[in-house]
C-alpha positions as CSV (number, residue, x, y, z in Angstrom):
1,X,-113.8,96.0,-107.6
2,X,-113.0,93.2,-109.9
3,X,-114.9,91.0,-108.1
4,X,-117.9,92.9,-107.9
5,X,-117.4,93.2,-111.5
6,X,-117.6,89.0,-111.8
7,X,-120.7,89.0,-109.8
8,X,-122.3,91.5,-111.8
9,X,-121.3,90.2,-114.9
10,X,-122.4,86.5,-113.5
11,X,-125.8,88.0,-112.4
12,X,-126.9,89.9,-115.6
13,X,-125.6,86.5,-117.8
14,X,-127.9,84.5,-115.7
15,X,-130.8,85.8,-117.8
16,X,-128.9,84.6,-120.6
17,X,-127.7,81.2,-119.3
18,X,-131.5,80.3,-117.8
19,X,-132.2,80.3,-122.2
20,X,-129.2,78.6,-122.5
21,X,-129.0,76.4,-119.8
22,X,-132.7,76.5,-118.3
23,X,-133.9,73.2,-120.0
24,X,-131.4,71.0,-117.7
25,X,-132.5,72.8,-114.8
26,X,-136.1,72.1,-115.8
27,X,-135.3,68.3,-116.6
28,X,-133.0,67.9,-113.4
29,X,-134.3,65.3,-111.0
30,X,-135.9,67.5,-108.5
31,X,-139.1,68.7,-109.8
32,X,-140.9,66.0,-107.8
33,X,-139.0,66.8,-104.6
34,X,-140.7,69.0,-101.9
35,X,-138.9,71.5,-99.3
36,X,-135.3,70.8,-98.4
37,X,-134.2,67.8,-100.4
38,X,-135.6,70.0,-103.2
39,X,-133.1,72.8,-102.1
40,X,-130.6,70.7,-101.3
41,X,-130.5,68.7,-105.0
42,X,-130.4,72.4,-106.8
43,X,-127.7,72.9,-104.0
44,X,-125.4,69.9,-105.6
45,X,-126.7,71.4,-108.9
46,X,-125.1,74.6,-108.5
47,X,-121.8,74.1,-106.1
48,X,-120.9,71.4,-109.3
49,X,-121.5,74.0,-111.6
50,X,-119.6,76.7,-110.0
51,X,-116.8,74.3,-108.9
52,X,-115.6,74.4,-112.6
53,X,-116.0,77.7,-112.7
54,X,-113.6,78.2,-110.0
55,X,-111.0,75.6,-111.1
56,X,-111.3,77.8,-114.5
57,X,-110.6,80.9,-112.3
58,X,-107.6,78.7,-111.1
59,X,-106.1,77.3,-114.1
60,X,-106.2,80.5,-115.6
61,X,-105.0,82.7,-112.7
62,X,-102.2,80.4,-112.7
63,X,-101.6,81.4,-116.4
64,X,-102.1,85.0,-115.3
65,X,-99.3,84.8,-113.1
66,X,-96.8,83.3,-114.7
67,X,-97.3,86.1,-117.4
68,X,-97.4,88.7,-114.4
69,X,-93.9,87.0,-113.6
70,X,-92.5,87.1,-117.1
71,X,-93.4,90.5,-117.3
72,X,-96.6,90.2,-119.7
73,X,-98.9,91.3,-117.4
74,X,-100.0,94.8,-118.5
75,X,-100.3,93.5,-122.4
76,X,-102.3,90.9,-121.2
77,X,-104.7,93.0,-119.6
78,X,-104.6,96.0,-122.2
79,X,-105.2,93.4,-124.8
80,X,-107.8,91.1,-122.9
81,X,-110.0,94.3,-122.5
82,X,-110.0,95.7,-125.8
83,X,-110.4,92.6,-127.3
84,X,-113.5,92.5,-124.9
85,X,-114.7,95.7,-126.4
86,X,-114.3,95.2,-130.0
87,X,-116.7,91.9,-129.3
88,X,-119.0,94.1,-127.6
89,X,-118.6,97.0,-130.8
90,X,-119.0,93.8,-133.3
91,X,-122.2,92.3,-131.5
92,X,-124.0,96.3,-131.7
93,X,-122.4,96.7,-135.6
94,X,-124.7,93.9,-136.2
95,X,-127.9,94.6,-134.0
96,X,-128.4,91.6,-132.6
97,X,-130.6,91.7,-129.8
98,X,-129.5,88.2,-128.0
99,X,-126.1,89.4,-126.7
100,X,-124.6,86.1,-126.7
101,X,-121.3,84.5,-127.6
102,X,-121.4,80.7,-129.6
103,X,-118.1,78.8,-129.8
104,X,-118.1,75.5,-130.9
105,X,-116.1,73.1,-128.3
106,X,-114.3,69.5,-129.3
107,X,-116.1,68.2,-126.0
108,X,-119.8,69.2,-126.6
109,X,-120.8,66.5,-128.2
110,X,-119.1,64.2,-125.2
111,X,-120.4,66.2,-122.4
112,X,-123.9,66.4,-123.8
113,X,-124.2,63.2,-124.1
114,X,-123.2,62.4,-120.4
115,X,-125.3,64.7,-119.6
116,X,-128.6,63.0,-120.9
117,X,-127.8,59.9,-119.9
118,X,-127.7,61.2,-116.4
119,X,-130.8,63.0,-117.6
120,X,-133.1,60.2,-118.2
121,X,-131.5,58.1,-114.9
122,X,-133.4,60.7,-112.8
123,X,-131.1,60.3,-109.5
124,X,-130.7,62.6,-107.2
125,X,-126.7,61.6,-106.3
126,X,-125.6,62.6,-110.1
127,X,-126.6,65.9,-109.4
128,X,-123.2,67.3,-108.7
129,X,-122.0,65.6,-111.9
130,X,-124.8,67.3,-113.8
131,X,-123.3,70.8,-112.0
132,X,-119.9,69.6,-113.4
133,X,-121.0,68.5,-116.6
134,X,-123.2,72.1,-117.0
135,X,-120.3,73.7,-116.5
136,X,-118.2,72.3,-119.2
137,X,-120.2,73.4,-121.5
138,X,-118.8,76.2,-123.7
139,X,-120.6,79.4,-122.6
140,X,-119.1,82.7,-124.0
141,X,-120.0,84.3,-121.1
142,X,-117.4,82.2,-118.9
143,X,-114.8,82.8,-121.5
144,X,-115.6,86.5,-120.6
145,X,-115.3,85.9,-116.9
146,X,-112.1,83.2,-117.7
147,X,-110.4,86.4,-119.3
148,X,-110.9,88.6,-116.2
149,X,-109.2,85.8,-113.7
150,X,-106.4,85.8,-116.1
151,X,-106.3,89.1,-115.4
152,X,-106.0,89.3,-112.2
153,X,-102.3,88.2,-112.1
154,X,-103.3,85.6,-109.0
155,X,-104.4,81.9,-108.5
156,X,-106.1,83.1,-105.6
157,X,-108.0,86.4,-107.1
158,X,-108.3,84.0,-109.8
159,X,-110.5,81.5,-108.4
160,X,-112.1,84.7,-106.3
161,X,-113.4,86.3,-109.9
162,X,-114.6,82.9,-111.1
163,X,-116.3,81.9,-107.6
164,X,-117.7,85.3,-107.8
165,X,-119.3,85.0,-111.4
166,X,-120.8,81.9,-110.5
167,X,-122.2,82.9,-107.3
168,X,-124.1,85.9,-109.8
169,X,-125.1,83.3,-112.2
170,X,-127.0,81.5,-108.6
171,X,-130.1,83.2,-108.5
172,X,-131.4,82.6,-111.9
173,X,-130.2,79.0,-112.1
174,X,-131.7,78.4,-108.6
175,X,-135.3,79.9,-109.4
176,X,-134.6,78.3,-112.7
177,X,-134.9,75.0,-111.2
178,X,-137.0,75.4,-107.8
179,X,-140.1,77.0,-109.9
180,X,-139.7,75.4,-113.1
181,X,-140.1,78.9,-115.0
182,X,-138.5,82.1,-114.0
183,X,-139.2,85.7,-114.8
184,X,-141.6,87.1,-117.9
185,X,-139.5,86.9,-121.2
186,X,-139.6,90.9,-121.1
187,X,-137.7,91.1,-118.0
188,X,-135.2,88.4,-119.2
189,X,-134.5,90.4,-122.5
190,X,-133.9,94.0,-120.3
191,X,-131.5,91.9,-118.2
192,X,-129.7,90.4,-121.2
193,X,-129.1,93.9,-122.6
194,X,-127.1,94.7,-119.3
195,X,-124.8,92.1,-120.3
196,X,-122.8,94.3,-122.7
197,X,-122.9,96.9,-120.1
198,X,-121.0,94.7,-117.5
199,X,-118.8,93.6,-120.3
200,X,-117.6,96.9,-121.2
201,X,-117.2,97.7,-117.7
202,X,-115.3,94.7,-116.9
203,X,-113.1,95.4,-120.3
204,X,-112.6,99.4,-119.3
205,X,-111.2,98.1,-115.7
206,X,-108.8,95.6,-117.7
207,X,-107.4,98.3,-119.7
208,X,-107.1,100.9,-117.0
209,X,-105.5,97.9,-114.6
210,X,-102.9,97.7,-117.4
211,X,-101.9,101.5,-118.0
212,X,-99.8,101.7,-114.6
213,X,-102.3,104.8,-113.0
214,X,-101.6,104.3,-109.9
215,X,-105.0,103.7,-108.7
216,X,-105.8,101.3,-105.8
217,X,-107.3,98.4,-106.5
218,X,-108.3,99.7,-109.8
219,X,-105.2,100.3,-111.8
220,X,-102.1,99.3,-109.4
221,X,-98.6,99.9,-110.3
222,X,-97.4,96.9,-111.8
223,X,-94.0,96.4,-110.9
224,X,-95.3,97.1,-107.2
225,X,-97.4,94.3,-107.8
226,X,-95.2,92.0,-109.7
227,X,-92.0,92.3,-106.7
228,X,-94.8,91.4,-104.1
229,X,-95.9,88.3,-105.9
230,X,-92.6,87.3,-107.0
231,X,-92.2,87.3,-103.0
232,X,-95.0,85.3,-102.3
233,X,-93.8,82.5,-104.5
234,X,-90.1,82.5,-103.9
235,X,-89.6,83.8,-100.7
236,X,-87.6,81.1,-98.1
């Protein structure tokens, strides 16, 4: 569920990350490529972007856990998702119609400026750097996602949620960068507005996972789930 969730969430962003992040696709060095070196240098492109993503899903699965272990687990995710719902009540309170999160990042200015300098050298083996470099950029969109793979209590779900959201952002980024333009504005601004939609989704699952239902998969008992990970990572 959750990771259908990260997809979805990845997939309906994508609208918004093609205006964010459409004009390095448009300037990556494959516009003058032709059939599968063309596909293959978006390839690079991609897999570099969502490789961060999915150490993110990682790093902060790893944080997850050690919470889940320390027995933090079901605040963390009661407080992860309404946190993700008052951003989503804030955004509505003030009618803005470009759901889109802006925080400023100490390494912007260092990873934009990599980034045009690989830019302007127009080869096609910096590609994957490019990916790399995209994906450091801050986005509050990943900082969504990042929130939901510390929720999952997991390195390994982790990574999964993360792996997931960028394999929804794909599509969009791809098409992006193979046709040089994507969809009309109108259909980009109905997809953006599904953005809070996933969003609240995503922060309604966080805050059921953490009331102990008793659901599968949805809302698991937590000290079920804690003894079996505590297993995992101590067993002999």
């Amino acid at each position: 569920m959750f990771t259908l969730t990260a997809f979805l969430l990845g997939f309906a962003g994508s609208f918004h990350c093609v205006g964010m992040c459409g004009p390095i696709a448009l300037a990556l060095p494959v516009q003058h490529l032709q059939g599968a070196r063309k596909l293959a240098g978006i390839f690079l492109y991609n897999t570099g972007r969502i490789s961060v993503y999915t150490l993110f899903g990682l790093l902060f699965g790893w944080l997850g856990q050690q919470l889940f272990l320390g027995g933090f687990q079901q605040w963390l995710s009661v407080t992860a998702g309404l946190i993700l719902l008052f951003t989503v009540l804030v955004n509505y309170i003030l009618s803005s119609r470009k759901f889109q999160f802006t925080m400023p990042g100490m390494m912007t200015t260092q990873v934009k400026a990599a980034l045009g300098k690989l830019l302007v050298q127009q080869r096609f083996s910096t590609l994957f750097i490019i990916g790399v470099l995209n994906g450091l950029l801050p986005c509050g969109l990943v900082y969504m996602g990042i929130t939901g793979a510390a929720a999952t209590g997991t390195v390994e779900k982790g990574m999964l949620f993360m792996a997931a959201f960028g394999a929804g952002t794909l599509p969009a980024m791809a098409g992006a960068a193979w046709f040089g333009h994507l969809l009309s504005i109108g259909i980009r601004n109905k997809m953006r507005r599904l953005v809070p939609v996933m969003i609240s989704i995503m922060a309604i699952l966080l805050i059921m996972r953490g009331m102990n239902l008793g659901i599968p998969y949805i809302s698991p008992v937590i000290n079920q789930q804690h003894e079996k990970i505590f297993e995992h990572c101590f067993k002999p």
